[in-house]
C-alpha positions as CSV (number, residue, x, y, z in Angstrom):
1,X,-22.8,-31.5,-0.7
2,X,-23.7,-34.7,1.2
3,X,-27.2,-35.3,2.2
4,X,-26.2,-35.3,6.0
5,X,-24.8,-31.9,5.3
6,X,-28.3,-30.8,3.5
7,X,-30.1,-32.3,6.6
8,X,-27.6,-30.3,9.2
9,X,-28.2,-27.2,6.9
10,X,-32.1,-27.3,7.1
11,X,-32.5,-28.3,10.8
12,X,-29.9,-25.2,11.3
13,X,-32.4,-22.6,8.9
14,X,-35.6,-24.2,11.3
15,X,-33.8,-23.4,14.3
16,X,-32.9,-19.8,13.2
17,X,-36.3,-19.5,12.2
18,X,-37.9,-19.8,15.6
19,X,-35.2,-17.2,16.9
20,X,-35.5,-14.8,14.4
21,X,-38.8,-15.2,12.4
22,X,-37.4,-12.6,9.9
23,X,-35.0,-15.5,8.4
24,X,-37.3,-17.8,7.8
25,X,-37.4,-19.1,4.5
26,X,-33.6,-17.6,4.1
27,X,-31.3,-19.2,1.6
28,X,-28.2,-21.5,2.7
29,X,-25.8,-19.3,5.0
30,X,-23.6,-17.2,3.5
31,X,-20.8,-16.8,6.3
32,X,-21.1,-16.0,10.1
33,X,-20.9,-12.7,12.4
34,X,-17.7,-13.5,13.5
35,X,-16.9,-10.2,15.7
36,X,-19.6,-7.4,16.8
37,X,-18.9,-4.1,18.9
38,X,-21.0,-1.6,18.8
39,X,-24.3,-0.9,17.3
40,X,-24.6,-2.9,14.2
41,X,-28.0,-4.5,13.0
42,X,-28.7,-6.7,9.8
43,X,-32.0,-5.9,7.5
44,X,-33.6,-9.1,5.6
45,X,-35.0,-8.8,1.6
46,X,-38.5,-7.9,3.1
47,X,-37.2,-4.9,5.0
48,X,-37.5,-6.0,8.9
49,X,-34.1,-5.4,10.6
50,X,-32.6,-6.9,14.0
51,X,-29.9,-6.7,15.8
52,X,-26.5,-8.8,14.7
53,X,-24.8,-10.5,17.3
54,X,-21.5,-12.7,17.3
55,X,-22.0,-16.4,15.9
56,X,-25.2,-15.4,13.5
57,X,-25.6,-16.4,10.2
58,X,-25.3,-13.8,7.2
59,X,-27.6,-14.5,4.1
60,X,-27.8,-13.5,0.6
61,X,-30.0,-10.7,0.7
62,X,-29.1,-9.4,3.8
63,X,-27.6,-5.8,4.5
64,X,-25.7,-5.0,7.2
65,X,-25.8,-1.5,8.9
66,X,-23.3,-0.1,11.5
67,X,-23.8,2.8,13.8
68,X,-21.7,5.5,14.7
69,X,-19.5,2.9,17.1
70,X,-20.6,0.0,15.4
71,X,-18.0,-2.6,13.8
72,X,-18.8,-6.0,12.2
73,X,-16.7,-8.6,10.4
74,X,-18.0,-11.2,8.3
75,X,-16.5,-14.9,7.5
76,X,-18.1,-16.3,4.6
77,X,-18.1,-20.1,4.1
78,X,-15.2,-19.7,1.2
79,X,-13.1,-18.7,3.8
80,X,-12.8,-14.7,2.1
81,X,-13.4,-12.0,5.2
82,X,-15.2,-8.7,5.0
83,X,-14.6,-5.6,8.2
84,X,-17.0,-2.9,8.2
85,X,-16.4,-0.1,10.0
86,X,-19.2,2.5,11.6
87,X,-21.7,4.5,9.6
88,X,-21.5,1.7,6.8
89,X,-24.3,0.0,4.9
90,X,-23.3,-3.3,3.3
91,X,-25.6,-5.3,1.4
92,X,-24.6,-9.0,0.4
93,X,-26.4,-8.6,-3.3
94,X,-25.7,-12.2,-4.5
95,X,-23.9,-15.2,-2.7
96,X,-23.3,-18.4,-4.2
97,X,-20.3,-20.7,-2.8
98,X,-20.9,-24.5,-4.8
99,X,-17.2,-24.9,-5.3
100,X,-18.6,-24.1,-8.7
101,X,-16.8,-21.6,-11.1
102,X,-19.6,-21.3,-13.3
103,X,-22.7,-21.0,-10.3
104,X,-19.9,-19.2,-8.0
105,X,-21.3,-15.7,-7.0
106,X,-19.8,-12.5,-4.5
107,X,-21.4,-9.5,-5.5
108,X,-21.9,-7.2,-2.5
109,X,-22.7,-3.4,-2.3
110,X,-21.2,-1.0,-0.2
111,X,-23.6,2.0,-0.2
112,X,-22.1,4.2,2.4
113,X,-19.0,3.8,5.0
114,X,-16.0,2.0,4.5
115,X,-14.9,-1.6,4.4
116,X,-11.6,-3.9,4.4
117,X,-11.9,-7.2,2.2
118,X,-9.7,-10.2,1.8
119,X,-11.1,-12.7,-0.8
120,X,-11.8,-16.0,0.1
121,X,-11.9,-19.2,-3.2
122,X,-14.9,-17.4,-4.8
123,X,-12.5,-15.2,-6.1
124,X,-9.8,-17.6,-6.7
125,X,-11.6,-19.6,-8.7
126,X,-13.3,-16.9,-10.9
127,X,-12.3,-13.7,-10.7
128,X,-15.0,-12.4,-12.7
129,X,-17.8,-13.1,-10.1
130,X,-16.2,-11.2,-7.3
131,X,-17.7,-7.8,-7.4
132,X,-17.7,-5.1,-4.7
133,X,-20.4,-2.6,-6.3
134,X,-20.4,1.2,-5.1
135,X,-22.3,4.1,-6.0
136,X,-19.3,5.2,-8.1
137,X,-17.6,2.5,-8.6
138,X,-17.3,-1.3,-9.2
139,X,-14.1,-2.9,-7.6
140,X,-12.9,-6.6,-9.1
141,X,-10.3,-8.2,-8.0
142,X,-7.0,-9.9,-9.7
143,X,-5.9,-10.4,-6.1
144,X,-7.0,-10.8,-2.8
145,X,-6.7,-7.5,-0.8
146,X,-8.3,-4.3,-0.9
147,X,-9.6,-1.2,1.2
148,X,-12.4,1.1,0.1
149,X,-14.2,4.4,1.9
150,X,-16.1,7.1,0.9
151,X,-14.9,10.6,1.5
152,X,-17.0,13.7,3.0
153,X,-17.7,14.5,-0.3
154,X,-19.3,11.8,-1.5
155,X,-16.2,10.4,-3.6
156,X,-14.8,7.3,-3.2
157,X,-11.1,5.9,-2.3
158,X,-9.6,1.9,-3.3
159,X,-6.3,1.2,-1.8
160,X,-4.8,-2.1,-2.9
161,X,-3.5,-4.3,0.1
162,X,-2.0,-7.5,-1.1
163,X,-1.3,-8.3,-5.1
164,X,-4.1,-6.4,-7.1
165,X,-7.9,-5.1,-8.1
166,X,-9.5,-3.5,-10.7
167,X,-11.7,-0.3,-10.2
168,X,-13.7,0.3,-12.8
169,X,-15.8,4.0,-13.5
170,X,-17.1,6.2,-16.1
171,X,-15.9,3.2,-19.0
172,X,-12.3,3.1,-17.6
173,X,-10.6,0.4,-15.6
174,X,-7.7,1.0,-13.5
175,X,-5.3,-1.2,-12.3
176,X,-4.2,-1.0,-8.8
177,X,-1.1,-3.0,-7.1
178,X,-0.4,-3.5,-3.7
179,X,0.3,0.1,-1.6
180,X,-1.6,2.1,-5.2
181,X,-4.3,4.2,-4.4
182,X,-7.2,5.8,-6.8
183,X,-10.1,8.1,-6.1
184,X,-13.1,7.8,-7.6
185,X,-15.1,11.2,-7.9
186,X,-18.5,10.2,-9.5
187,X,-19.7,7.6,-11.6
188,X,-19.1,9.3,-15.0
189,X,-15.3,9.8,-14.5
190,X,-12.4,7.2,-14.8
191,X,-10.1,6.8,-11.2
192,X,-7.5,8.6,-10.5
193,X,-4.9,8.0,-8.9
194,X,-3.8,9.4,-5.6
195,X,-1.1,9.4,-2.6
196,X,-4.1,8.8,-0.5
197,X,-5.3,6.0,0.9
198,X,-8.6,4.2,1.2
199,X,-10.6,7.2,4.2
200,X,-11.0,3.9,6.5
201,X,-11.0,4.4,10.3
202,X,-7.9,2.8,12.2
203,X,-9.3,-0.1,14.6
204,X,-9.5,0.3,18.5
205,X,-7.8,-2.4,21.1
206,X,-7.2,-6.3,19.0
207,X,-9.6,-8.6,19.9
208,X,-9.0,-12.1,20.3
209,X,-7.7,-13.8,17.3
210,X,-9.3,-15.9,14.9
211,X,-8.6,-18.8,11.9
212,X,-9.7,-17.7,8.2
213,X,-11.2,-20.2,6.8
214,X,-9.7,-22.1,3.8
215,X,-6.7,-19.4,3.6
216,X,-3.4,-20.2,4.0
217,X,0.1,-18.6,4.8
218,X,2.5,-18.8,2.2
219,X,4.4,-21.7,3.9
220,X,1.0,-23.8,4.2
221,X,0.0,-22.8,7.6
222,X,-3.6,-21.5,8.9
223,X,-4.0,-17.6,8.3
224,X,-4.3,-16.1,11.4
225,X,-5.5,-12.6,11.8
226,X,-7.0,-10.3,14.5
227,X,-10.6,-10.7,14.6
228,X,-10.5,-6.7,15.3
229,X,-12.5,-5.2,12.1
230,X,-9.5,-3.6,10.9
231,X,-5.8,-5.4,12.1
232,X,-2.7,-3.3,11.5
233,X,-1.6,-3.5,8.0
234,X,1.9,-6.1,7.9
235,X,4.4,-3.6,7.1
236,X,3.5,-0.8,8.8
237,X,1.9,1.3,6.6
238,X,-0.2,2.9,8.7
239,X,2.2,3.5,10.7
240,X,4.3,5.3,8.8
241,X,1.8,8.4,8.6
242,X,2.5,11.8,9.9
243,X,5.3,14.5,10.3
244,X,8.6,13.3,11.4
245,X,12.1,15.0,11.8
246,X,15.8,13.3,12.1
247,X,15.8,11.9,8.5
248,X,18.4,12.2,5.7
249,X,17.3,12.6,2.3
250,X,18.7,12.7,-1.2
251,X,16.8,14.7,-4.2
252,X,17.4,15.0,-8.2
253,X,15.1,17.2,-10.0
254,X,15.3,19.8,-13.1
255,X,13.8,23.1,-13.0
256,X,12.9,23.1,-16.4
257,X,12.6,20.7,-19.3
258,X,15.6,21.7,-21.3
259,X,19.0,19.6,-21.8
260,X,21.0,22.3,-19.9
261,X,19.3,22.6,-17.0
262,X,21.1,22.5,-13.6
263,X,19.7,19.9,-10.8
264,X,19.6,20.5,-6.7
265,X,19.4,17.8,-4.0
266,X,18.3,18.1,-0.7
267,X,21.0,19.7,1.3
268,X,23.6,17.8,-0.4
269,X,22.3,14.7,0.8
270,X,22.2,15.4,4.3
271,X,19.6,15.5,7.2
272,X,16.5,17.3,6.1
273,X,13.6,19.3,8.2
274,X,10.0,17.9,8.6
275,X,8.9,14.9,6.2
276,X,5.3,14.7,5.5
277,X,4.6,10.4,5.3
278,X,1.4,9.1,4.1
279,X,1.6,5.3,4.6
280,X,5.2,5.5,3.9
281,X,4.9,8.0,0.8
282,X,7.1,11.2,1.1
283,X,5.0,13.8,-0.3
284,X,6.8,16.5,1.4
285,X,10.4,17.5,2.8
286,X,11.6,20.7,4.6
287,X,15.5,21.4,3.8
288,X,17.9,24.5,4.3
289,X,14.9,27.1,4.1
290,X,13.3,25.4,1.2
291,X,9.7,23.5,1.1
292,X,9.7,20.3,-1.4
293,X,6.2,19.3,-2.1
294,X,5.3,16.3,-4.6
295,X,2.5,17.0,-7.1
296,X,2.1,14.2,-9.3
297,X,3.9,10.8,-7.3
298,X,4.2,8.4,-9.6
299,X,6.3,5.7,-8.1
300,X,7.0,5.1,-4.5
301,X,8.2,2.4,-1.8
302,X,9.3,1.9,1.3
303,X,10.8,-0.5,3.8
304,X,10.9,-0.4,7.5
305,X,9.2,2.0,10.0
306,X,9.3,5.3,11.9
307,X,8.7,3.7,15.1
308,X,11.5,0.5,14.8
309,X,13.5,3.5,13.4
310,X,15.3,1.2,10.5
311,X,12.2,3.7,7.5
312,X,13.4,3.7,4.5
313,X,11.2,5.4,1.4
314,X,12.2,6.3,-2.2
315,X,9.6,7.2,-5.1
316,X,9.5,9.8,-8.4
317,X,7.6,13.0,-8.0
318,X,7.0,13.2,-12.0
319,X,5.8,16.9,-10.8
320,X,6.4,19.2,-7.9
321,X,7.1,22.2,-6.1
322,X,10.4,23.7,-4.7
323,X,9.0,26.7,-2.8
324,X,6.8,28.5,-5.4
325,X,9.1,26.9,-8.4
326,X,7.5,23.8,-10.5
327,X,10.1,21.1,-10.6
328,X,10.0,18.0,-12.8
329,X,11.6,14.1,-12.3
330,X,12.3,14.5,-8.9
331,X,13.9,10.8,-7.8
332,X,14.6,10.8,-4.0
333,X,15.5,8.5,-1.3
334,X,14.4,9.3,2.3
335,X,15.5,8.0,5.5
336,X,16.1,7.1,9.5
337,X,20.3,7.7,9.1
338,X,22.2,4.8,10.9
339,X,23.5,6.1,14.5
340,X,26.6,4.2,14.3
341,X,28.4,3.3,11.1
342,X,30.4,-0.3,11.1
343,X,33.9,0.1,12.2
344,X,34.7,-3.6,13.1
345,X,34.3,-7.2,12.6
346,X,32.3,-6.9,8.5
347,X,33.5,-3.7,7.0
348,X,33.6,-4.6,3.9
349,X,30.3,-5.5,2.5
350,X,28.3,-5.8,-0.7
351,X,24.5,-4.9,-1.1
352,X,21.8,-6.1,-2.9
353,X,19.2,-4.2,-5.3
354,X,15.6,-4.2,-3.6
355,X,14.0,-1.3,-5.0
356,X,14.1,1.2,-7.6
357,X,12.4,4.1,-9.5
358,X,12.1,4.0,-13.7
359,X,14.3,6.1,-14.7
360,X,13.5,9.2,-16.7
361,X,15.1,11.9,-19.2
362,X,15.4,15.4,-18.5
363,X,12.6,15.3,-20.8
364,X,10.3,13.0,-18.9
365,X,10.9,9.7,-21.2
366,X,10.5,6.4,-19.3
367,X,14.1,4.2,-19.7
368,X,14.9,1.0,-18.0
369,X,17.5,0.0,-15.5
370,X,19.5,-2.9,-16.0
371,X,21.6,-3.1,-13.1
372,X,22.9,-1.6,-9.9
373,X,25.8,-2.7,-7.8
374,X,27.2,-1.4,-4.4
375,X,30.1,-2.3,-2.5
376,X,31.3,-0.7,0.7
377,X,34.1,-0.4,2.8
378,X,33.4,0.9,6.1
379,X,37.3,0.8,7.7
380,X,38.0,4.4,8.6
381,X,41.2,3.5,8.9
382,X,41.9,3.2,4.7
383,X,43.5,6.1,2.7
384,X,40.8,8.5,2.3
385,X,38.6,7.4,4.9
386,X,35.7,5.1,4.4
387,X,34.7,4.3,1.0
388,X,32.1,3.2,-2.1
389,X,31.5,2.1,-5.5
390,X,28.4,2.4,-7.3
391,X,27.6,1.4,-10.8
392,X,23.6,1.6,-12.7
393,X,23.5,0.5,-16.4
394,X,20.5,2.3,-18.2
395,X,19.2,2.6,-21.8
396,X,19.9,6.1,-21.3
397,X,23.5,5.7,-20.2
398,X,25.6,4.6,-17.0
399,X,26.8,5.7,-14.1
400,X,30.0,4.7,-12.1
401,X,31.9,6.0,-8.9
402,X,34.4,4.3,-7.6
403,X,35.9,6.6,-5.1
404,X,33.2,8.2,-3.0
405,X,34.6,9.1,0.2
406,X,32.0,9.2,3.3
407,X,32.4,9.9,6.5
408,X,28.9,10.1,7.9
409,X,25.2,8.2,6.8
410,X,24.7,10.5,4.3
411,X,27.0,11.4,1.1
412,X,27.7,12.9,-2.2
413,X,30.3,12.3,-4.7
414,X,32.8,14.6,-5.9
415,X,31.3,14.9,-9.6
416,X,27.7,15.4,-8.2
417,X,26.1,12.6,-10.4
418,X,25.7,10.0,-7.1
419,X,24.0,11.1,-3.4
420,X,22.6,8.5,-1.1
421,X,22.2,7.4,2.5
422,X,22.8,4.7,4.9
423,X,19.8,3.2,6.8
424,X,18.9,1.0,9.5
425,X,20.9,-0.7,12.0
426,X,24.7,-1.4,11.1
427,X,23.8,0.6,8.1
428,X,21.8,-2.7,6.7
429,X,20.1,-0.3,3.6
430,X,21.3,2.2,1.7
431,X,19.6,4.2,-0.8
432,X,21.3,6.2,-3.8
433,X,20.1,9.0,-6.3
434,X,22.3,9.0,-9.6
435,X,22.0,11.0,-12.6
436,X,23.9,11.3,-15.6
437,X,24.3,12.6,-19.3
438,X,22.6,10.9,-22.1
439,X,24.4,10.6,-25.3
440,X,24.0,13.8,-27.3
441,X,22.7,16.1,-24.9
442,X,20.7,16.1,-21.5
443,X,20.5,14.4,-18.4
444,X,19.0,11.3,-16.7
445,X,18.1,10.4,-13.1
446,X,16.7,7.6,-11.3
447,X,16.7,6.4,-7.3
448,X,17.9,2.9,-6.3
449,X,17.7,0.9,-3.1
450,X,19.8,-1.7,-1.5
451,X,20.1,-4.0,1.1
452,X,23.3,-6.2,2.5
């Protein structure tokens, strides 16, 4: 720092001073109020609170303490943004920003309520001094987005938002990626994971819109976000929460772990019932009579939304339930079914892979998939109707169709072993579940997805 800066600084600390004797004698800012609604007050080290208004400065040592309609969001000087949300009690523990990796400090409780964070260069520069502390938790960071609430019940809920964090109880770390969830129940237990995101109240009306500090776009521009406490997540995952009908599914699951075990899809890979979304996870379809719920989810992805009606979702529900029968591997892809297949102009067109499940033995064993193709020919006018080919190479095995015959967004090939469904406008995704036999005996599944 330059003196000039150091003299700026100080005059800045007298002036807040005379305005709000409870700072005196604070420590160099740590960021600025940079929204308010609501009732939200800050409390200094020596206990004596007052209310926070836009444009303040934060301090180390400073809590921060929203009411029942009270909303705050903090810039700090290394450009890294902190929402609060009401009923919340955020204390800024330690704050050092010296552009220092070694003196470099962010460690900040949350004590009750729930908060959205996006790291500024504190955490770039050492990850290790970035620490969100809770009373069941601690959350560290090996990326630079992350949600965290407590629940009614006292535990406490981390939802990754962008790359990755760590959340760390009872002598276990987790690692969670982007869209991963865990659930903390007490300090003595390790997180678990969960379908269920981060209990964080969706924001009210956007405010008017702000520039974050040092971060930067991935093409080098300003970040720009809503100054709102909460902005809509990117790719609509909140959004993509609820009941909704109209869809088209495909399902592979066994019944029991045994090689000989027959599999079921949902209806043949047609249009299904109700689908229960949480942030674009399917953990439940209705189909012909039958209820599919996931138990254990343990991979899942989506593109798209419900309301731009181009949703597309796939995962693994390593356990579930098919009315009151325990099913096991269930791959599936879920969908919005294109209205109106291609007929002209590109009918013939190759996709690309974009998203897959591991795929897993009858048994439950983890293999890999090497590669997937998909080519399409949407002319109705070809012998047979419209047509596919599908190939996925496995360390299990492979699978290859090269006559499946369609004539709406959803099919199934003659030999059983390939269902999927076209998405989107012009049928721009489609999504395929395959199965096949493994050499000696048994079966193997997995779900892809594709784009053209």
């Amino acid at each position: 720092m330059t003196t000039t800066f150091n003299l700026q600084q100080s005059l800045l600390v007298l002036a807040l001073s005379g305005i709000y004797p409870m700072l005196a004698g604070a420590a160099t800012s740590a960021g600025i109020a940079q929204f308010i609604a609501g009732d939200v007050n800050v409390r200094g080290a020596d206990g004596r609170t007052g209310a926070l208004v836009k444009g303040k400065d934060i301090e180390s040592g400073q809590a921060i303490l929203t009411g029942v309609n009270g909303r705050a969001q903090v810039k700090f000087s290394d450009g890294g943004l902190i929402s609060l949300q009401p009923n919340t009690e955020f204390k800024i523990a330690n704050y050092v920003d010296q552009a220092d990796p070694k003196e470099d400090r962010f460690l900040v409780d949350l004590l009750r309520g729930s908060m959205r964070a996006i790291t500024g260069l504190i955490g770039k520069r050492n990850r290790a001094n970035y620490k969100v502390t809770t009373t069941t938790a601690t959350i560290g960071i090996r990326g630079s987005g992350f949600s965290a609430g407590y629940n009614p019940d006292g535990s406490l809920g981390v939802t990754a938002e962008k790359d990755a964090i760590e959340v760390c109880s009872g002598g276990t770390c987790v690692g969670v990626v982007a869209g991963e969830s865990v659930r903390v129940n007490s300090s003595n237990e390790p997180p678990v994971r969960t379908v269920n995101r981060a209990s964080v109240p969706t924001p009210g009306a956007v405010q008017d819109v702000v520039t974050v500090g040092n971060q930067t776009t991935n093409d080098g521009k300003s970040l720009v976000i809503n100054s709102n406490p909460l902005p809509p997540l990117p790719d609509g995952r909140v959004t993509n929460t609820g009941t909704f009908t109209g869809l088209v599914g495909a399902l592979h699951y066994h019944t029991a772990l045994n090689p000989t075990d027959q599999s079921g899809t949902f209806s043949n890979a047609g249009t299904v019932g109700n689908v229960k979304l949480d942030a674009g996870k399917v953990l439940e379809v209705q189909s012909s009579g039958d209820t599919f719920k996931s138990s254990t989810l343990v991979e899942s992805g989506s593109l798209g939304t419900i309301a731009s009606n181009d949703f597309i979702g796939w995962g693994n529900w390593k356990t579930g339930m098919k009315n009151a029968t325990a099913i096991y591997e269930g791959h599936f892809v879920v969908g919005q079914p294109t209205a109106v297949l291609p007929m002209t102009g590109n009918v013939f067109a190759t996709y690309t892979l974009i998203g897959s499940t591991t795929p897993t033995s009858y048994m439950g064993a983890s293999g890999t998939l090497t590669s997937a193709s998909l080519s399409v020919n949407f002319d109705p006018t070809q012998a047979g109707g419209r047509m596919l080919q599908f190939n996925a190479a496995t360390s299990f095995g492979n699978v290859a169709e090269n006559f499946v015959y369609f004539s709406s967004s959803s099919f199934t090939s003659l030999s059983g072993r390939v269902s999927g469904i076209f998405t989107g406008a012009n049928a721009d995704r489609a999504g395929i579940v395959y199965n096949g036999d493994m050499v000696g005996a048994g079966t193997f599944s997995g779900s892809v997805v594709f784009k053209k």
